[in-house]
C-alpha positions in Angstrom: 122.0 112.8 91.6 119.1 114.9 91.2 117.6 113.6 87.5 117.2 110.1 90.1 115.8 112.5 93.0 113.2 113.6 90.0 112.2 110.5 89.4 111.6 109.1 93.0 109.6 112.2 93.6 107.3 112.2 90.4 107.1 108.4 90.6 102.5 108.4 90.5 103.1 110.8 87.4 105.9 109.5 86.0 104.1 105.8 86.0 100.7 107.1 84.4 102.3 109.1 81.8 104.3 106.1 80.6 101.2 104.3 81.2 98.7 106.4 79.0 101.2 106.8 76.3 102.5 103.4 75.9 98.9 101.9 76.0 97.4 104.6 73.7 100.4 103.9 70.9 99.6 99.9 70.9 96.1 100.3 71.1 96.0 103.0 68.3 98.7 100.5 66.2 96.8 97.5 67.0 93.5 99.3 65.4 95.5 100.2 62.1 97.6 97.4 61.7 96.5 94.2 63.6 98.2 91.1 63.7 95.0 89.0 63.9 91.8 89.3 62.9 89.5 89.6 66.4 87.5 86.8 66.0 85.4 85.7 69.3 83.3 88.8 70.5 83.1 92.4 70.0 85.8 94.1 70.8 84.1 97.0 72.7 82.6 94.2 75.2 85.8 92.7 76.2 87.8 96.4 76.6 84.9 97.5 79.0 84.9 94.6 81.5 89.2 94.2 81.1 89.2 97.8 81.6 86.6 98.0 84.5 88.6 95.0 86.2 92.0 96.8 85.9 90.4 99.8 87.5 89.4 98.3 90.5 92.8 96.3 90.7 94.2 99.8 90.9 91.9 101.0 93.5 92.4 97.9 95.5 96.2 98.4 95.4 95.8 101.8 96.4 93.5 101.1 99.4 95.4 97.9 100.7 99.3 99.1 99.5 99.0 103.1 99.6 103.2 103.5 99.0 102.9 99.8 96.9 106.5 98.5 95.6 108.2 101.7 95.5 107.4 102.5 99.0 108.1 99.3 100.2 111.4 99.5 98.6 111.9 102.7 100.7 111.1 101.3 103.9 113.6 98.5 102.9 116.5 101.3 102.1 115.9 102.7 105.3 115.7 99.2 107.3 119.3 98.3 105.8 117.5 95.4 104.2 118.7 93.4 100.8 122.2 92.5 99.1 122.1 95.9 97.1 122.8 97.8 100.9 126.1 95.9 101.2 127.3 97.1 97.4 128.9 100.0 96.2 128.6 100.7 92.7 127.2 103.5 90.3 123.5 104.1 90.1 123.1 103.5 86.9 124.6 100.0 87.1 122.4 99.4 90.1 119.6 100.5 87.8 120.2 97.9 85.3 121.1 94.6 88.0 117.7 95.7 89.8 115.8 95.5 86.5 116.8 92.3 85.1 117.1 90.0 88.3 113.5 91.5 89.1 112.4 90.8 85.8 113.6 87.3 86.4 112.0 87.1 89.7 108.7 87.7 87.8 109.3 85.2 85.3 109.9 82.5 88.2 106.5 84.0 89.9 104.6 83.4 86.3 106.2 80.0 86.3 104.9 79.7 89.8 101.1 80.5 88.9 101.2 78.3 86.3 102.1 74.9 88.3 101.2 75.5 92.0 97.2 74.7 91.8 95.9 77.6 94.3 97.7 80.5 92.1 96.4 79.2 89.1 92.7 79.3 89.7 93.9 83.2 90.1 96.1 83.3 86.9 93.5 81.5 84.6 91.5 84.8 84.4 94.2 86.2 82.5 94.6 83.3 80.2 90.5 83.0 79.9 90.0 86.0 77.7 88.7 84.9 74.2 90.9 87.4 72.7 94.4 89.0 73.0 95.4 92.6 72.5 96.6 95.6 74.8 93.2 94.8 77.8 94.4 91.2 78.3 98.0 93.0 79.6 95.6 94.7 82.3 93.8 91.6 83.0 94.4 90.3 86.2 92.1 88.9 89.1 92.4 90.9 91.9 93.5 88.5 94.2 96.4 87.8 92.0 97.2 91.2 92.1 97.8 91.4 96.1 100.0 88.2 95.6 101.8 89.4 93.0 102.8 92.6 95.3 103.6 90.7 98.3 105.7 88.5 96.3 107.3 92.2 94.5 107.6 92.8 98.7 109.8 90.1 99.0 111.8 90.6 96.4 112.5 94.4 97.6 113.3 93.2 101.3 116.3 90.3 99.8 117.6 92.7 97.2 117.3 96.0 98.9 117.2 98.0 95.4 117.5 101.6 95.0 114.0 103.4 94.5 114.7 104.8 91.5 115.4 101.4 90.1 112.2 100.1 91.5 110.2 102.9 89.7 112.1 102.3 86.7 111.5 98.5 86.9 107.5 99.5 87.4 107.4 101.4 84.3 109.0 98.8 82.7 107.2 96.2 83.3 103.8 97.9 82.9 105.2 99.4 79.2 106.2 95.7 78.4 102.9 93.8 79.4 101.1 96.3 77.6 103.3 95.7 74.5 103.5 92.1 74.1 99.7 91.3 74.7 99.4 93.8 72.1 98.0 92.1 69.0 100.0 94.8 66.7 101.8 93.7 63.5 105.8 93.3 63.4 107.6 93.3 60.7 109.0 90.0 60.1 112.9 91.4 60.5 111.9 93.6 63.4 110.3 91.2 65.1 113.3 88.8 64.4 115.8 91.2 66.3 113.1 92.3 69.1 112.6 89.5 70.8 116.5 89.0 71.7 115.7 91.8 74.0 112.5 92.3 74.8 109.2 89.7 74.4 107.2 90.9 71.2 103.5 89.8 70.8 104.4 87.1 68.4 106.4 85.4 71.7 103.9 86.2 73.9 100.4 85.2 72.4 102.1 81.3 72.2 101.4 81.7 76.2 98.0 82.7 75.7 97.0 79.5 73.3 94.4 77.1 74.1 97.0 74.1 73.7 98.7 73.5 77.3 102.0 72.7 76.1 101.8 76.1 74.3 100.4 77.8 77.3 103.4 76.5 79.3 106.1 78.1 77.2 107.2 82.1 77.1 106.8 83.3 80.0 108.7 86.4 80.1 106.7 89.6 80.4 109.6 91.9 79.8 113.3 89.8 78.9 113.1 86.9 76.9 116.4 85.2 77.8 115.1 83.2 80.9 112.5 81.2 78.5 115.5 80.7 76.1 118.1 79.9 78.8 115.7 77.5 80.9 114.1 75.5 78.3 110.6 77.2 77.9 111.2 78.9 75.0 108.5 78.5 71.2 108.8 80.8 68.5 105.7 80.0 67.0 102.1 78.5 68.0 101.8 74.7 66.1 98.6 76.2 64.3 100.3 79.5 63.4 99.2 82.8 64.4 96.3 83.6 62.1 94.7 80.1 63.3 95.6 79.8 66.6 93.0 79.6 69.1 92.9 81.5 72.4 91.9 81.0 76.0 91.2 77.9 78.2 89.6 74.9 76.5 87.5 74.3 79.6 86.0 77.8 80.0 84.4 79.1 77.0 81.4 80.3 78.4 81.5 84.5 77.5 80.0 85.0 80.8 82.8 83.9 82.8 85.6 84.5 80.4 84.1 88.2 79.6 81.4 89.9 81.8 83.1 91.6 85.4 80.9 89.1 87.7 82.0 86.2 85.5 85.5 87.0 85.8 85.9 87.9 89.6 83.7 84.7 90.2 85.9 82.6 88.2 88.7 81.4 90.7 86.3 79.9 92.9 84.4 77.8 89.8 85.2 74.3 89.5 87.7 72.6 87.5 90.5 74.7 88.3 93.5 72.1 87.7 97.3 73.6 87.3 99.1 72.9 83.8 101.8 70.7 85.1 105.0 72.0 83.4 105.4 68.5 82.7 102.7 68.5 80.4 105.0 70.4 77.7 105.3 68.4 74.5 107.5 69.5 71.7 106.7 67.0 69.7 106.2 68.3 66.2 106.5 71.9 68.3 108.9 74.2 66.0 110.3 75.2 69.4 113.2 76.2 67.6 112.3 77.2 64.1 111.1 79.8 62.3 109.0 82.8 64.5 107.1 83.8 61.0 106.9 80.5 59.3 103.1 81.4 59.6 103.0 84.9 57.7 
């Protein structure tokens, strides 16, 4: 099929061209029409460290995983590894399985960060930023990055997916991260029909609110349907969007929630408890109500 040899090839430029675009549409729609008003620091500030971290999370990934998931997922192809090996079925069906049960493996590894204690001392440096728009999707502590690929590793070696449908789950996934931290403004209707498919920003800033049993709910990066299906599911923040307040309520200190030091330095600070999933209360929660009672 050569449009899928294409893609396999042209997967470095394929990847950065979805990335550049996607993230230069939010960000330009996020300037014009924000959802929120940014409120904590300057916005400038927090893009150059986010951005400076997410370059060297890139370099990293390049030095320590040179063919990264899409070369693993070669090297599994060729090793016979995975369920996909023993099916026969059409590409693009094989396309479309890879994609969601990967996206569901994520959701169970974002699940994972949240209530094992060692990841989250990782994962709190994406949930420490003060604000929320397309940088907090690139916001990741390095060492949650190499995780997050060995865990991707794993996933390749018991599925066995076809390349193609790795790259297509990579660009994906980036597109979607960079979407739904975006703090760009939905129609109300739009939004509405959005998130049956795919998480919007309204969904996901619940995830990033300073309230635990907020934090603890939506998280899908791409699909929404495991949140809804498993019981982690709020359409709205208690407080509403516009009032809402972001981050950790232990670590509001701008130099470890914003500078590059700060951030690296973070994981290894004290006071780096998980959010027990049991700590969810709905009480008063419009888990199931309204997703714009607030605009």
């Amino acid at each position: 099929m050569p449009a899928m040899e294409t893609i396999t090839m042209n997967e470095l430029s394929i990847r950065l061209i979805a990335f550049v675009t996607v993230f230069g549409v939010m960000a330009a729609w996020e300037t014009w029409h924000p959802r929120r008003r940014h409120r904590a620091i300057s916005r400038p500030r927090r893009w150059i460290h986010n951005l400076a971290l997410f370059g060297l999370n890139s370099l990293l990934l390049r030095l320590i995983f040179p063919a990264a998931a899409v070369g693993f997922a070669a090297f599994s192809q060729r090793q016979g590894w995975g369920l996909f090996n023993y099916l026969s079925w059409p590409m693009m069906v094989e396309v479309v399985i890879a994609v969601v049960v990967l996206d569901f493996f994520i959701w169970l590894q974002h699940v994972m960060f949240h209530a094992v204690p060692f990841f989250w001392r990782f994962h709190r440096v994406h949930h420490a930023d003060l604000d929320f728009d397309v940088t907090t999707g690139l916001r990741f502590h390095p060492a949650e990055i190499v995780i997050s690929m060995l865990i991707k590793w794993v996933a390749m070696a018991a599925l066995g997916p076809a390349v193609v449908a790795v790259v297509v789950f990579e660009v994906v996934l980036n597109a979607a991260s960079i979407f739904n931290h975006s703090n760009a403004r939905l129609p109300s209707l739009a939004d509405c029909l959005i998130r049956l498919v795919v998480v919007t920003p309204d969904m996901h800033r619940v995830h990033h609110s300073i309230e635990q049993h907020e934090t603890n709910s939506n998280f899908g990066f791409c699909l929404p349907w495991w949140d809804r299906l498993l019981g982690t599911y709020r359409a709205t923040p208690a407080r509403g969007h516009e009032r809402m307040v972001l981050g950790l309520d232990a670590i509001r200190d701008e130099r470890q929630c914003v500078t590059l030091p700060g951030v690296l330095l973070l994981p290894f600070k004290a006071g780096a408890d998980s959010y027990a999933l049991g700590r969810r209360n709905w009480t008063g929660s419009s888990a199931g109500g309204d997703p714009h009672q607030d605009r």
